[in-house]
C-alpha positions as CSV (number, residue, x, y, z in Angstrom):
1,X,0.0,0.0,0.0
2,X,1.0,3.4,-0.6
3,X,0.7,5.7,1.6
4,X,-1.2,9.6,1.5
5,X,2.4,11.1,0.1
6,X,3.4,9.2,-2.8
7,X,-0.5,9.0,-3.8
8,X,-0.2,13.1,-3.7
9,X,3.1,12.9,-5.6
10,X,1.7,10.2,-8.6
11,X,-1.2,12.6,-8.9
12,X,0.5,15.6,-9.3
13,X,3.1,13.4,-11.9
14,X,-0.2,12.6,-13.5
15,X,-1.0,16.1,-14.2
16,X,2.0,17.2,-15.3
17,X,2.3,15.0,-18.1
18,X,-1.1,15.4,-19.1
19,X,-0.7,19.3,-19.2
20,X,2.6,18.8,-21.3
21,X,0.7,16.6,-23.6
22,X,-2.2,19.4,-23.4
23,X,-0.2,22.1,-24.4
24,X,2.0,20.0,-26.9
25,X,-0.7,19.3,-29.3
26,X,-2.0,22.9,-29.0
27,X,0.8,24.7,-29.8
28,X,0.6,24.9,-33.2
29,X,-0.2,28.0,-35.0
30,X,-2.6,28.4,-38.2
31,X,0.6,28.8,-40.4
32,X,1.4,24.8,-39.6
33,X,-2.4,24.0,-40.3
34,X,-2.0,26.1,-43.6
35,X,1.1,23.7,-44.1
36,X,-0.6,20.5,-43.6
37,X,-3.9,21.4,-46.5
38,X,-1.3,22.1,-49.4
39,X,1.0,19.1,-48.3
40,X,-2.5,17.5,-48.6
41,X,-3.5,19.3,-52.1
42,X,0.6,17.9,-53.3
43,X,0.9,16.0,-56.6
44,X,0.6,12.4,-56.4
45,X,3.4,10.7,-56.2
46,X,5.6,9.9,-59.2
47,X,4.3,6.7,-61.0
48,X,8.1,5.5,-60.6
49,X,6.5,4.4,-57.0
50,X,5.8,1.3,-56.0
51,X,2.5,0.2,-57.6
52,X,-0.2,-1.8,-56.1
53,X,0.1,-0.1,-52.8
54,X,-3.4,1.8,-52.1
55,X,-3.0,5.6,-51.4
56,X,-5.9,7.2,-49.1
57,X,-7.5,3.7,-49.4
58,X,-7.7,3.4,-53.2
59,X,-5.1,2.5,-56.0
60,X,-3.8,5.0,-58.1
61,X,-6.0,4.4,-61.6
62,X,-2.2,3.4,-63.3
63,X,-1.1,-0.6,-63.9
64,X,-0.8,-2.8,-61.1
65,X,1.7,-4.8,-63.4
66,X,5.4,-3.4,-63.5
67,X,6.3,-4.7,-66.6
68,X,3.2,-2.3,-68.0
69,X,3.7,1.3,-68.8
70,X,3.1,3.8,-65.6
71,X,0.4,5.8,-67.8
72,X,-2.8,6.2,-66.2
73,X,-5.4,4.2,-67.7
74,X,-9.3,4.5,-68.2
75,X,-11.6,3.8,-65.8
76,X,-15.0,2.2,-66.4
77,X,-17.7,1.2,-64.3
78,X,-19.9,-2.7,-66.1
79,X,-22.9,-0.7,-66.1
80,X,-21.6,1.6,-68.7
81,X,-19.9,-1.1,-70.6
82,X,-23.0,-3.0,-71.2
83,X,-24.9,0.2,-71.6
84,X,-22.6,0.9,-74.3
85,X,-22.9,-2.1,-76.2
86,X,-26.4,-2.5,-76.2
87,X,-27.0,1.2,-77.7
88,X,-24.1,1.1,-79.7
89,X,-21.8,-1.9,-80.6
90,X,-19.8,-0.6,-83.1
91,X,-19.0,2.7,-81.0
92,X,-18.4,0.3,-77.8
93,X,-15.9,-1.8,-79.8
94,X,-13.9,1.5,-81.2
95,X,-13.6,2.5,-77.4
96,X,-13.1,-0.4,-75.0
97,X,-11.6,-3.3,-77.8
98,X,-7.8,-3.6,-77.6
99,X,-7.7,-1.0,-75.1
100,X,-6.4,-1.8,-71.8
101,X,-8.3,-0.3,-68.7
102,X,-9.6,-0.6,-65.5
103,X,-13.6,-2.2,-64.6
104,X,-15.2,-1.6,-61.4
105,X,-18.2,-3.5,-60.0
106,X,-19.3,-6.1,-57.8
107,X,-18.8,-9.8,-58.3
108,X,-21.6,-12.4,-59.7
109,X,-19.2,-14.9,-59.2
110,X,-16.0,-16.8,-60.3
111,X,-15.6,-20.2,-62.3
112,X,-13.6,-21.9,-64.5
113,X,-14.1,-22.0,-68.7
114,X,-13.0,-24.3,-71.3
115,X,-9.3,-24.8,-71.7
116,X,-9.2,-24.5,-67.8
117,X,-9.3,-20.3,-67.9
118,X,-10.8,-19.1,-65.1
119,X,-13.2,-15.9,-65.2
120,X,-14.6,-13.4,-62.8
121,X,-18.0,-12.2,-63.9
122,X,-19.2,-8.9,-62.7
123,X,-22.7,-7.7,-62.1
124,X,-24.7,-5.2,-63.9
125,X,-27.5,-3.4,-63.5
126,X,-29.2,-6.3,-65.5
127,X,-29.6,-9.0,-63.4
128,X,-29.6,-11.3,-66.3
129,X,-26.3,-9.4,-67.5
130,X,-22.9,-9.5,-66.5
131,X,-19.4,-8.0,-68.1
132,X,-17.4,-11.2,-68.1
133,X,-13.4,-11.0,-66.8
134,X,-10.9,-13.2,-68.4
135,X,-8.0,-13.3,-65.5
136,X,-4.5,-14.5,-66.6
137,X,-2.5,-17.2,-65.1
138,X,-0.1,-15.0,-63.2
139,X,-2.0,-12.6,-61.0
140,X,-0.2,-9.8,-59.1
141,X,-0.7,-10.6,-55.4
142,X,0.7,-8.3,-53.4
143,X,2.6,-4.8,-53.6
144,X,5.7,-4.6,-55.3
145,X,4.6,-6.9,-58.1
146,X,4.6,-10.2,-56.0
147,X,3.5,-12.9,-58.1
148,X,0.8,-15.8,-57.8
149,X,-1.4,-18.2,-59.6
150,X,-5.3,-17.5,-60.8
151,X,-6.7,-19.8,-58.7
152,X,-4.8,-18.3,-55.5
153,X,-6.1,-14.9,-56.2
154,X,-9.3,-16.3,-57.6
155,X,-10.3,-17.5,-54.1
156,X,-9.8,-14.2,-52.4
157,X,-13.1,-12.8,-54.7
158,X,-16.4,-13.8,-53.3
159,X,-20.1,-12.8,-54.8
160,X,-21.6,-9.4,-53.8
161,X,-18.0,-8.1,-53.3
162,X,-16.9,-5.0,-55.0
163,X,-14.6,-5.7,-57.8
164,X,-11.5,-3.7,-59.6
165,X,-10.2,-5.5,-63.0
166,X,-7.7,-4.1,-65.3
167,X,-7.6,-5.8,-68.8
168,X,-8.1,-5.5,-72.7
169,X,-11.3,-5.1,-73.9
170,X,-12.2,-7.8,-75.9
171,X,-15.8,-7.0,-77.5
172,X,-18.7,-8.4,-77.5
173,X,-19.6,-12.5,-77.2
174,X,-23.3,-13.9,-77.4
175,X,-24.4,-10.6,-76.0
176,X,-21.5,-10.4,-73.0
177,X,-18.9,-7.9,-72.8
178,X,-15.9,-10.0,-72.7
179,X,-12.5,-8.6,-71.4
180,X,-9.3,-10.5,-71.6
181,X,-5.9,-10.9,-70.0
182,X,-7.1,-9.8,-66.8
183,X,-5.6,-8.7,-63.2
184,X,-7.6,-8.6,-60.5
185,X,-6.6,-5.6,-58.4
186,X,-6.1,-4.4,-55.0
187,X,-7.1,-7.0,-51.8
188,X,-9.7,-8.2,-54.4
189,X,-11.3,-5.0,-52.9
């Protein structure tokens, strides 16, 4: 037991350090504050960086694959894909076929095609609709370009989740968009 002094003394301790801490974090003047919004409003940083490493909780819309170019590539949400080839197939095809860019939705599933090719299709505002996701058999896994098989990274996609692929368009099959040579990104998001 301690007795009435050294309870006195750990309080006061107590208080001290709590009113350094006080006044520590109130210190700063506006100037630092001013500091701190344009660090936040800063370029991002140089696509030389690491890729596949989210920034503010979101990749940056460039490849995750570091043997592709760093240029920032087009994103598109499976609605408008669809949209766009059911108004407009020819149109659809001169934008999205041969190009290589980025699809974001949620998952109707994942399962394996002929010749053993595994495919993530992506829902639509058509229930009876999806955008369908060739992946390729190496899959970036993990930051820095870490390498794994489809069916590793397959099995980290469930239904209902949301979805980032980037990949070549690849037109239009039995009324599907198709994409091709697919990488699923982020922590299958």
């Amino acid at each position: 037991m301690m007795n009435r002094t050294q309870q006195i003394l750990i309080a006061i301790v107590a208080l001290a350090v709590l009113g350094m801490l006080w006044f520590a974090g109130n210190d700063k003047d506006r100037s630092q504050e001013a500091a701190t919004a344009d660090a936040a409003l800063a370029p991002a940083p140089a696509a030389s960086d690491v890729r596949g490493v989210p920034r503010n909780g979101t990749l940056d819309p460039v490849s995750i694959d570091p043997q592709r170019p760093a240029d920032q590539l087009p994103q598109y949400q499976a609605d408008a894909i669809l949209d766009d080839y059911r108004s407009n197939p020819g149109a659809a095809d001169d934008r999205y076929r041969g190009k290589y860019i980025i699809v974001e939705g949620v998952a109707s599933g994942v399962r394996r095609g002929e010749a053993d090719n595994v495919f993530v299709d992506i829902r639509t505002s058509d229930p009876n609709a999806v955008v369908r996701a060739q992946l390729l058999r190496r899959q970036i896994c993990g930051p820095a370009g870490r390498v794994c098989e489809v069916e590793a990274r397959a099995t980290m996609v469930r239904r209902g989740q949301k979805v980032a692929v980037e990949c070549n368009g690849a037109g239009l099959s039995d009324g599907t968009p198709l994409l091709s040579d697919c990488l699923l990104r982020g922590g299958a998001n």
